[in-house]
C-alpha positions in Angstrom: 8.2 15.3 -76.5 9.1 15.5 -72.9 6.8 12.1 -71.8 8.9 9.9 -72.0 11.6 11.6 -69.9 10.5 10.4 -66.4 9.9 7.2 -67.2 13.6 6.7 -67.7 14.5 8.2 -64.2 14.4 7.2 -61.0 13.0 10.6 -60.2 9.9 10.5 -62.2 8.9 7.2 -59.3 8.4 9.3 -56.6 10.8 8.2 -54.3 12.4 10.4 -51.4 15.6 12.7 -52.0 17.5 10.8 -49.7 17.1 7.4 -52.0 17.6 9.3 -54.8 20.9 10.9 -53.7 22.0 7.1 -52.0 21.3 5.7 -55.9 23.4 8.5 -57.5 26.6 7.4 -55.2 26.4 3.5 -56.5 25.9 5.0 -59.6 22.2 3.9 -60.8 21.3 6.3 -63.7 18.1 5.0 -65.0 15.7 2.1 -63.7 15.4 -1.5 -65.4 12.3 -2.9 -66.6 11.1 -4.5 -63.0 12.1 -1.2 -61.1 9.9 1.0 -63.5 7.0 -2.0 -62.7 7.4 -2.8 -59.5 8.2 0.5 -57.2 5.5 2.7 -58.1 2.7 -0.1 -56.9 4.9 -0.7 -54.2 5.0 2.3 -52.9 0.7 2.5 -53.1 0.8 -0.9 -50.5 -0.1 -3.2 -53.4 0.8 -6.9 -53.3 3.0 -7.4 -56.1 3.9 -11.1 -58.3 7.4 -10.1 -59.9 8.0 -12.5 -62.6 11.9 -11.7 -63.2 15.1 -13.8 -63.2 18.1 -13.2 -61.4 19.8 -10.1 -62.4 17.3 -8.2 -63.6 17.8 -5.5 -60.4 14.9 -7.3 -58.6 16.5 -5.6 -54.9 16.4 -2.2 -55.3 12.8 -2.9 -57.2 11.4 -4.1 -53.3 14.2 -1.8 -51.2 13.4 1.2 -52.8 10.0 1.7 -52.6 9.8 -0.3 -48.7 12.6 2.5 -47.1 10.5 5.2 -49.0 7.2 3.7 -46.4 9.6 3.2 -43.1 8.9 4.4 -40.1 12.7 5.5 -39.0 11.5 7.1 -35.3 9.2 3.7 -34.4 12.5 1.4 -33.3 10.0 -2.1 -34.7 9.9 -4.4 -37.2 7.9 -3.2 -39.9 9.7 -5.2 -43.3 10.6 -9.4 -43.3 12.4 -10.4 -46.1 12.7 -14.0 -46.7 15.2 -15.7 -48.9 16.4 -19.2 -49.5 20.4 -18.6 -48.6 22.8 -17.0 -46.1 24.3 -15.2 -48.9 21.6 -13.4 -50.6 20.3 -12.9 -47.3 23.5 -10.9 -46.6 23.8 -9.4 -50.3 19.9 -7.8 -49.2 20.4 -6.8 -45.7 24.1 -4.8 -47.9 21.6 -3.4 -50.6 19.2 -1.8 -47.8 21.8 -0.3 -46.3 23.7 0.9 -49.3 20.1 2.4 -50.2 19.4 4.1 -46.6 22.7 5.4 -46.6 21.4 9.4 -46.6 18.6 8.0 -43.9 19.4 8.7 -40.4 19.2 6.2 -37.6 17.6 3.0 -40.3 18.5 -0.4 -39.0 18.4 -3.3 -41.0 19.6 -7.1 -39.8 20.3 -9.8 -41.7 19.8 -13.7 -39.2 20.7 -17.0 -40.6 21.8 -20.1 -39.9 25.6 -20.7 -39.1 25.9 -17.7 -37.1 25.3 -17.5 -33.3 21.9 -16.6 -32.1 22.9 -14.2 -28.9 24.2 -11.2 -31.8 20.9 -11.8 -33.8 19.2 -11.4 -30.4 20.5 -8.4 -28.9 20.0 -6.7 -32.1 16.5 -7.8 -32.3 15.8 -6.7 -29.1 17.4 -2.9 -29.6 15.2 -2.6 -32.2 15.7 -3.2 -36.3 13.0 -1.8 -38.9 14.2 -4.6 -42.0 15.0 -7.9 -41.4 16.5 -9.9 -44.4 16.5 -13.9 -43.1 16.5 -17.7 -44.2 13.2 -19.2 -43.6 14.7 -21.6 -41.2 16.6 -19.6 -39.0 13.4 -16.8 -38.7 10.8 -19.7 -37.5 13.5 -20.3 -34.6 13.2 -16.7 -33.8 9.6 -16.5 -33.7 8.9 -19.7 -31.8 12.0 -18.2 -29.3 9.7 -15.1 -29.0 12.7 -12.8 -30.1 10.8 -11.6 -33.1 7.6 -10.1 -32.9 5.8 -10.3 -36.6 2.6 -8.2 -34.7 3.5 -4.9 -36.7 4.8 -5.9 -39.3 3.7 -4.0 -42.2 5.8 -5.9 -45.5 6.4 -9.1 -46.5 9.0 -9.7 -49.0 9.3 -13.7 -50.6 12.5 -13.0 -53.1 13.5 -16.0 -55.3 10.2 -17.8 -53.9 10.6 -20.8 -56.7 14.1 -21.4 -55.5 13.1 -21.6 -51.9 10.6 -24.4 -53.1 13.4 -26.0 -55.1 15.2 -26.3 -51.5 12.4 -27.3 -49.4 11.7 -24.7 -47.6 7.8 -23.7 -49.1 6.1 -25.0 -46.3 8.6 -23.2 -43.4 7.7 -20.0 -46.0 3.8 -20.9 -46.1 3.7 -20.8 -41.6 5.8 -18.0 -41.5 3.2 -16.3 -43.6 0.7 -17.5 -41.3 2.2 -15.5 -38.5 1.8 -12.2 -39.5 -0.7 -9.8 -39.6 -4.2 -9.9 -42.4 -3.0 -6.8 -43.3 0.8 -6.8 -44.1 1.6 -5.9 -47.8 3.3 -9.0 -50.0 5.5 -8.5 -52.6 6.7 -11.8 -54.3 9.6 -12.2 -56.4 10.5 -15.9 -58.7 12.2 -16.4 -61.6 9.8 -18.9 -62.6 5.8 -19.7 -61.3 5.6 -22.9 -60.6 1.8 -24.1 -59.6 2.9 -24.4 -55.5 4.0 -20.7 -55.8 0.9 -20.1 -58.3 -1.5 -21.5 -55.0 0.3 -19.3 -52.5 -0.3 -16.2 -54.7 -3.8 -17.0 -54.4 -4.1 -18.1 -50.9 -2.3 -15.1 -49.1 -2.1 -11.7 -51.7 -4.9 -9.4 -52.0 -5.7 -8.5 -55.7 -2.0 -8.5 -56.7 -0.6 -6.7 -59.8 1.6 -9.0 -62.2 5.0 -8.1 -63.5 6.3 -10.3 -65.6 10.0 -9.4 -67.5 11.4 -11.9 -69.5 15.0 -13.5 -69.5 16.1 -12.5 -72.8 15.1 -9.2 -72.4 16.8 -8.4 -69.0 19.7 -10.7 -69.3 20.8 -12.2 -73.1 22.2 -9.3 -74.9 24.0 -8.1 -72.1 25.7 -11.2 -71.4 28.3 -13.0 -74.7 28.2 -16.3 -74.2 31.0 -18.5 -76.0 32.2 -22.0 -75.6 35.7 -24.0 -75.5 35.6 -27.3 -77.2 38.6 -28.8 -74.9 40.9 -30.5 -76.9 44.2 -32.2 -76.2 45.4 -28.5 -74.2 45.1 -29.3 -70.5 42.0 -27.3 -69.3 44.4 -25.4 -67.0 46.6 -24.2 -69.4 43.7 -23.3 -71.9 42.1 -20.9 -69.3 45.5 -19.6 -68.5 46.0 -18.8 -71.9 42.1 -16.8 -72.0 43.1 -14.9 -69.1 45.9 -13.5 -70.5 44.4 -12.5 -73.6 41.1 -11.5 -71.8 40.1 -8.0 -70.3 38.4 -8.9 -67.0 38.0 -7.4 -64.1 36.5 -10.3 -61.8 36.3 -13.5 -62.5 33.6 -16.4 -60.9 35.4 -19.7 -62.0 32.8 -22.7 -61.4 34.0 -26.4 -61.0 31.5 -29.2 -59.8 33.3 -29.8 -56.3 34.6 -28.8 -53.4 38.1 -30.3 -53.6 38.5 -28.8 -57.3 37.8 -25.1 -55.9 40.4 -25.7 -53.7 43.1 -27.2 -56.0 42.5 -25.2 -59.0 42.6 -21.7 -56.7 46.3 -22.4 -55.8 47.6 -23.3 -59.0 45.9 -20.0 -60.2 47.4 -18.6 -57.1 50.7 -20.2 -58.2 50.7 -18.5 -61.8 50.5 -15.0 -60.0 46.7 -14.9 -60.1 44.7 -13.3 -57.4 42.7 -16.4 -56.9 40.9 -17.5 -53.7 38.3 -20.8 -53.4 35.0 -20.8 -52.1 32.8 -23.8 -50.7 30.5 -24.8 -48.3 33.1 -26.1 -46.1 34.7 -23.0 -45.3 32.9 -21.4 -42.2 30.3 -18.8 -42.6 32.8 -16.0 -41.4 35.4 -17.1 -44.2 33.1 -16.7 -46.8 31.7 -13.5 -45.6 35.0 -12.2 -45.7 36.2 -13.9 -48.8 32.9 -11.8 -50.9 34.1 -8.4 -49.2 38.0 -9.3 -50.8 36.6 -9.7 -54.3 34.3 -6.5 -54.1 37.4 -4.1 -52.9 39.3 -6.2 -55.2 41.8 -8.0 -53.7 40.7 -11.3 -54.8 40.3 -11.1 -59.1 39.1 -14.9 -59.2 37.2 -16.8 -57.1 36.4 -20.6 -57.9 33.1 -21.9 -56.5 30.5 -24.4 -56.5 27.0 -23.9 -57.7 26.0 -23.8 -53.8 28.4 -21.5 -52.4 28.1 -19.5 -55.3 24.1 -18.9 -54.6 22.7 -15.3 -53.7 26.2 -13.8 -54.9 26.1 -10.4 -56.2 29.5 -8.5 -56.6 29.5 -6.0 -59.4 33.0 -6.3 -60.2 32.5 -10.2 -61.8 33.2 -9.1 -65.9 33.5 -13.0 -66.3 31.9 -16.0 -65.6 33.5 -19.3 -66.4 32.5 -22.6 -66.3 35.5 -24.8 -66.3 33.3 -27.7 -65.5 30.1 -28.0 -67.3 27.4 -27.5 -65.2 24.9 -30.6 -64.6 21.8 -28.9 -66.1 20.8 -26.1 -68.1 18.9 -24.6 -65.1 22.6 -24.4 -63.3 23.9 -23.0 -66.0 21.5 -20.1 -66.3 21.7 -19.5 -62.5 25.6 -19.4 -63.2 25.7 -16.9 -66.1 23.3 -14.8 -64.5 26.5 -13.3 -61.6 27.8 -11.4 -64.6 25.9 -8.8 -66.3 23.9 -7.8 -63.7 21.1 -4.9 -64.3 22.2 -4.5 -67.6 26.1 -4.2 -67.7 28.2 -6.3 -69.9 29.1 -9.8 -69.0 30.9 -12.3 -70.7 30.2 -16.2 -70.3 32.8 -18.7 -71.5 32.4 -22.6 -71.5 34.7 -25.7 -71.3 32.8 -28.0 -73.2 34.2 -31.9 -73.6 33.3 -33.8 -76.9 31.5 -35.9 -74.5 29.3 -33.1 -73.4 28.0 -31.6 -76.4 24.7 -32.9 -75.4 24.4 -30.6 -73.0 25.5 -27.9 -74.9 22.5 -28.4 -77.3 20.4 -28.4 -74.0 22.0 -25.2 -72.7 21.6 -23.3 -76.0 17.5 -24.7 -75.8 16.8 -23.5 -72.4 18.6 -20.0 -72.8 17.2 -19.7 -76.7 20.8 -18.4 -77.9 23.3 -19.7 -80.0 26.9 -20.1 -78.2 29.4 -19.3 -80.0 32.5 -21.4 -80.4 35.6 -19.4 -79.3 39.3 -19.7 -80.3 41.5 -20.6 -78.5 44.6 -17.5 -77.8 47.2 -18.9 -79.9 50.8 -18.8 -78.0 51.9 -15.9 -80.7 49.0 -14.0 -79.3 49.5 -14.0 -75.6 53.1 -13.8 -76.2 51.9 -10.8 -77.8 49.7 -9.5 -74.6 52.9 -10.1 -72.5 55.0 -7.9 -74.6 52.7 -5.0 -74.5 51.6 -5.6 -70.9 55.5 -5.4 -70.0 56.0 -2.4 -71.9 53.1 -0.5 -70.8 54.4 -1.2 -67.2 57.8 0.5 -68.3 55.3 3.4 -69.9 53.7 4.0 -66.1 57.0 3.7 -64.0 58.7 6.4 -66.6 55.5 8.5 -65.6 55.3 7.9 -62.3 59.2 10.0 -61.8 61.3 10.0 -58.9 63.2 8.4 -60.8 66.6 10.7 -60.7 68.6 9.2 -58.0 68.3 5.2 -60.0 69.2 7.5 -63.3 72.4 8.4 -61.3 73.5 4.6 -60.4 73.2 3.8 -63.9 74.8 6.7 -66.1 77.7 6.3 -63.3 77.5 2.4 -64.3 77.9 3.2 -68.0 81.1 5.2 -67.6 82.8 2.7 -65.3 82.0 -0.3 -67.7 81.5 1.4 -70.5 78.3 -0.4 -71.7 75.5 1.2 -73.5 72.0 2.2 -72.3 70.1 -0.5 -73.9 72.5 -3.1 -73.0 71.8 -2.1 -69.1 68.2 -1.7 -69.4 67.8 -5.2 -71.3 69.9 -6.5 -68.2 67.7 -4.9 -65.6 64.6 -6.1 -67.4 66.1 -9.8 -67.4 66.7 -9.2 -63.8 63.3 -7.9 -63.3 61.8 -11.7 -64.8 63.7 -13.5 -62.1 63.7 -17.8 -63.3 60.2 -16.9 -65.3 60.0 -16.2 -68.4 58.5 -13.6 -70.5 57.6 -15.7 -73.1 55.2 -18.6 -73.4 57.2 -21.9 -74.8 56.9 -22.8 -78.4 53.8 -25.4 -78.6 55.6 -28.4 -79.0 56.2 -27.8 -75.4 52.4 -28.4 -74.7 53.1 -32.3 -74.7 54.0 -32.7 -71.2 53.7 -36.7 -71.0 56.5 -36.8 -73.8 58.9 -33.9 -72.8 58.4 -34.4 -68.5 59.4 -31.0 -66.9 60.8 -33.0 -63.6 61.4 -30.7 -60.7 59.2 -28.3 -61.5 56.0 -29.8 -60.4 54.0 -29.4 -63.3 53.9 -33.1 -65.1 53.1 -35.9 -63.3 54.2 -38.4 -65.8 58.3 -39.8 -64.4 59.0 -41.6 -67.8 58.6 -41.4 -71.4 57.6 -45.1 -72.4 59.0 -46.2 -75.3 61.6 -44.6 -77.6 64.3 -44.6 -73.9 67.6 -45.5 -74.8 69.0 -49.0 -74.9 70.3 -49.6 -71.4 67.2 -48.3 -69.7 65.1 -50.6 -71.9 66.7 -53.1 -70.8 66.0 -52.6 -67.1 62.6 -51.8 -67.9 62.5 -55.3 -69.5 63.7 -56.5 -66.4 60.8 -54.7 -64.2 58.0 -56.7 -66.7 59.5 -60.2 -66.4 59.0 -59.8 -62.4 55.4 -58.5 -62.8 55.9 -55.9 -60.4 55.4 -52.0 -60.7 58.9 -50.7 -60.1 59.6 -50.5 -56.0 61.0 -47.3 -55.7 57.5 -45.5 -57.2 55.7 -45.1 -53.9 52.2 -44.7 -54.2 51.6 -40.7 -54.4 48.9 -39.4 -51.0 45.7 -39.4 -52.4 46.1 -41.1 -55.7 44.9 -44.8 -56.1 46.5 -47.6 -58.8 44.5 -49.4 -61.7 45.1 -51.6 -64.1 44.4 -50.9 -67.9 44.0 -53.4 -70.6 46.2 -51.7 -73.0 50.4 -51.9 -73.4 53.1 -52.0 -75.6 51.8 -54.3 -77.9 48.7 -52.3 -78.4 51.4 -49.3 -80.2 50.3 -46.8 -77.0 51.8 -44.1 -76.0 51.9 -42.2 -72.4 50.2 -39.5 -74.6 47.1 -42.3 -76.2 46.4 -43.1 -71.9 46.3 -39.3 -70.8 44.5 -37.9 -74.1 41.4 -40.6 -73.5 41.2 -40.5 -69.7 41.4 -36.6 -69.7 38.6 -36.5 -71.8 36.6 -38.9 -70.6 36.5 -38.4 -66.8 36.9 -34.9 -67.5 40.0 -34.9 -65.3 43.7 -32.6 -65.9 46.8 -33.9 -67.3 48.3 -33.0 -63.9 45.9 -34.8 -61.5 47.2 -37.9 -63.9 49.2 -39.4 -62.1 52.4 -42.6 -62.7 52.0 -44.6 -65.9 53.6 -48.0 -66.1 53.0 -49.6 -69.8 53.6 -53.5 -70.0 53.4 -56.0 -72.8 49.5 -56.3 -72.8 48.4 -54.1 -69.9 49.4 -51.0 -67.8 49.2 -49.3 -64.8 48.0 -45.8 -64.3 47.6 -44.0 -61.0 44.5 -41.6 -61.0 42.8 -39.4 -57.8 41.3 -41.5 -55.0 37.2 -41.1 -55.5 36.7 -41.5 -58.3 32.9 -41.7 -59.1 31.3 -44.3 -60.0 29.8 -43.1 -63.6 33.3 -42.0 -64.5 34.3 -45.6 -63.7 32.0 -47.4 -66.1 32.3 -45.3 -68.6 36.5 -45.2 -69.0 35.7 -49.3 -69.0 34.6 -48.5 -72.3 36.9 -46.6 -73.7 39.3 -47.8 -76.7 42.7 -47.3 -77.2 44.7 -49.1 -79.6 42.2 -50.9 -80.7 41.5 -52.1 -77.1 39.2 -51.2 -74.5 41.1 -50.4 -71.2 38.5 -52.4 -69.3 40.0 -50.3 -65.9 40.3 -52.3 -62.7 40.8 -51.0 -59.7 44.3 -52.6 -57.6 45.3 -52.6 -53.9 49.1 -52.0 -53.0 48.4 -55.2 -51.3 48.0 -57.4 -54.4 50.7 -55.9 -56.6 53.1 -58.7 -56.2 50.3 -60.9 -57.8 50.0 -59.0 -61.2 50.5 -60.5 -64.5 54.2 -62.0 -65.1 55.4 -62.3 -68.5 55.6 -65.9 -68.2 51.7 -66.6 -67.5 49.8 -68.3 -70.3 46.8 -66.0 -70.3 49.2 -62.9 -71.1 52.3 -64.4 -73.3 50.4 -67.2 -75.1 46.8 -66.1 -76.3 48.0 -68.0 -79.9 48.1 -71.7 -77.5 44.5 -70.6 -76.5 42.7 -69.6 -79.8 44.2 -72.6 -81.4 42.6 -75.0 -78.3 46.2 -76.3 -77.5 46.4 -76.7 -73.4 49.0 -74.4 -72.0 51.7 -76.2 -69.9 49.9 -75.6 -66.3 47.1 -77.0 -68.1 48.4 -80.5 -69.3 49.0 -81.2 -65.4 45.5 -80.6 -64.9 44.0 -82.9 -67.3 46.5 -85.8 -66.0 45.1 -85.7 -62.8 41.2 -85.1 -63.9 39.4 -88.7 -63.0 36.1 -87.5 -63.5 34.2 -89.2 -67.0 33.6 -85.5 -68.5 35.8 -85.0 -71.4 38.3 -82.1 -70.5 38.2 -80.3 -73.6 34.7 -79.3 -72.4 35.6 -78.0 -68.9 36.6 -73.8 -69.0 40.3 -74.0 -67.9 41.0 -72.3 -64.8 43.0 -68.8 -64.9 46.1 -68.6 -63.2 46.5 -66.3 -60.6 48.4 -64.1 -61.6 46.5 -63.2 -64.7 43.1 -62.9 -62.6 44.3 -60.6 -59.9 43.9 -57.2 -61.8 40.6 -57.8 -63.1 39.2 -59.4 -60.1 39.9 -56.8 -57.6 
């Protein structure tokens, strides 16, 4: 009855008091699947294939065992850990030492690039038993002579498919060269790809196979559930889910490097703890940036698939993917920073109804069914916000010291003779400041129509139609001239276009916004000024704009039209369509065959013997200069 006891402790594995009693202050109760395969071999000095995804608690299955074999008085290398990025190299070098915390005088160093060679020197050179390092930056330091492989007794390859995915197998394959016939390898990938397969062969010694599977380590602790995004800007949507969700972290991915930083400080500017992280920020920053969000003084950080690699923070309760990832392998490799070892994780993703392809091919790679989610409704975050505020009166109430504000306010009540409630309500108003407590009714949603000028939020400066009289009048005005009014400056950073849609298409600010959103999977607010003429309009959208988004809004239809988008210079707006050109007030004259009246000078002057009904007439200028640029 008592068998199966030790299997589900880490005591029953034969590891040293000290690991044991380092494993009980993180909290470890009982080892996963790869840790009850992996250390006890290990621990014998047998090479080891561990077939496990990320997640799975592949670390301590290597660190464990390896500190339980150090050598803590002989001040040499004995352990090389290679990994394919800075910041797993870091989040190893953090485990060993969380794991040696209870052994005395254990030195471990983590070396990569981006960081100066003369500290990774002098530590080499005092002496360091585990060195956790990118393939790159350890080749420099062997061909420097600063690290001496001659002793080493353990190899380590961790995420050995992702360092071929990178290019960096055959730095791996002379590194491995380098050491000694006899080191121990232990070899970690989340999949076996046939260069691994060859390695396995060529350099382990009868190795033992571990193989755990990705639905067993990873799928039931993780809930994954989708968004289909719908006319809700994306930023309020995930707003609205982190109201009504219980998180404690959050890993936001977008696809670049300007969207981390963008979308952080509008988070930031909704009272978020929300920090970006990219590979522009130096190595230092980001270093830094990982320590906030595991003391927790960053609750969000929004990333990119790359600076997001080798991240390992146990406080991350949520992962979302505000942009869909490109692939399904991303999107596995994304998921896989929340539930880690077995805790719960939640997964949510913005899917656009352009996207649902990949969708299917996301729920095919990860065999589970993703479940679409609802959207909070505003009654129910409203709802959060009431109980949130008075749970917060609940704790100050409890938290006393509270006599000598009790004093200012019964003194207050006598001299004004107001009542209790009427002062508290006050206070509480007072508390709010200009925000309010409530979310607006969802009429309020449409920002294109309503335009919150001043505040920042909408980036639309008129309404279209439906103005009143005299303003329609001047607008009238501004399309005779053929000119985008003077006093809208181009906004830094934005670029103008031309769109093939107008008034007498029936659109609507709204229409414009609605199909561009969705289809270059862009924010309401990164939307910039729309000016809607007779037969066209002009739209300002964010400079950079790739050039697969570009094609495909060319395709879109509106109205019945498809915008066919142009791209216009500032240079050339003086040239655009004026109501009085044939091409754009007259398309009746055309379809019938009749000449317009720039075109009857034409044929008057034509001596040539062709007939001129058979020659294509040439555009004006003015309707040409949109579509032409």
């Amino acid at each position: 009855m008592s068998k199966p006891e030790p299997v589900l402790s880490f005591q029953s594995l034969g590891l040293p008091s000290e690991l044991i009693k380092a494993l009980e202050d993180v909290g470890y109760e009982t080892p996963s699947p790869i840790q009850l395969g992996a250390i006890p071999p290990l621990l014998e000095g047998r090479d080891l294939i561990g077939h496990a995804p990320t997640g799975t608690g592949k670390t301590a299955a290597f660190a464990l065992p390896l500190l339980a074999n150090i050598d803590l008085d002989s001040r040499y290398q004995q352990v090389l850990v290679l990994t394919p990025t800075r910041e797993l190299a870091i989040q190893v070098a953090e485990a060993f030492q969380r794991y040696a915390n209870h052994l005395k005088d254990f030195h471990v160093l983590p070396v990569y690039g981006g960081q100066e060679y003369s500290g990774q020197i002098r530590a080499l050179r005092r002496g360091v038993h585990v060195v956790v390092g990118t393939p790159g930056r350890v080749m420099d330091h062997i061909r420097k002579g600063t690290m001496k492989l001659d002793k080493l007794r353990v190899l380590v390859l961790d995420e050995a498919d992702e360092m071929l995915r990178m290019g960096f197998i055959d730095d791996v394959e002379w590194i491995m060269e380098q050491t000694p016939e006899n080191r121990q390898i232990a070899l970690f990938s989340a999949t076996m790809p046939k260069q691994i397969q060859k390695i396995t062969k060529r350099y382990l010694k009868d190795p033992l196979n571990i193989a755990i599977k990705a639905k067993t380590a990873t799928a039931e602790s993780i809930s994954q559930r989708y968004w289909l995004v719908s006319n809700l800007h994306k930023l309020d949507a995930l707003t609205r889910i982190l109201e009504v969700e219980s998180f404690d972290a959050v890993l936001l991915f977008v696809r670049t490097k300007i969207a981390t930083t963008e979308l952080a400080e509008r988070l930031a500017a909704r009272g978020y703890a929300a920090e970006a992280l990219n590979g522009d920020m130096p190595q230092k920053n980001r270093e830094q940036m990982v320590a906030r969000l595991k003391k927790g003084d960053i609750d969000i950080l929004v990333a990119t698939d790359v600076a997001a690699r080798g991240l390992d923070v146990d406080r991350i309760s949520h992962v979302i993917n505000y942009d869909i990832p490109y692939d399904a392998e991303a999107y596995i490799h994304r998921i896989g920073r929340t539930g880690r070892a077995g805790r719960k994780g939640e997964a949510i993703l913005f899917v656009s109804p352009r996207e649902k392809r990949m969708l299917a091919a996301i729920e095919k790679a990860t065999r589970q069914k993703i479940e679409a989610m609802t959207l909070p409704s505003t009654e129910m975050v409203n709802s959060q916000r009431i109980s949130r505020f008075k749970q917060t009166i609940t704790d100050t109430l409890a938290s006393g010291s509270l006599e000598f504000m009790q004093g200012i306010l019964e003194s207050y009540e006598q001299e004004h003779d107001v009542s209790p409630i009427e002062i508290a309500a006050a206070l509480a108003k007072l508390s709010m400041g200009e925000k309010s407590l409530l979310l607006e009714p969802e009429k309020k949603a449409s920002r294109e129509r309503k335009g919150d000028a001043g505040k920042g939020e909408t980036p639309f400066k008129r309404e279209g139609a439906g103005k009143e009289r005299g303003k329609e009048r001047g607008k009238q005005r501004e399309k005779e001239r053929g000119k985008p009014r003077p006093e809208k400056k181009l906004a830094e950073g934005m670029e103008r276009f031309r769109i093939e849609v107008g008034h007498d298409h029936e659109v609507q600010p709204g229409n414009i916004v609605g199909a561009i959103a969705n289809e270059a999977g862009l924010d309401a607010e990164h939307i910039g000024h729309i000016d809607i003429r007779d037969k066209f309009s002009f739209i300002e959208l964010p400079e950079g704009m790739p050039k697969a988004v570009f094609n495909d809004l060319q395709k879109v239809w509106i109205g019945g039209q498809k915008l066919k988008i142009s791209r216009l210079d500032v240079s050339v707006d003086s040239k655009t369509p004026s109501r009085k050109a044939p091409a754009d007030e007259k398309p009746s004259a055309r379809k019938s065959g009749k000449p317009a009246a720039g075109e009857k000078k034409r044929k008057k002057k034509s001596n040539s013997g062709e007939k001129v009904k058979k020659r294509k007439p040439r555009k004006p200028p003015s309707e040409g200069s949109g579509a032409a640029i």
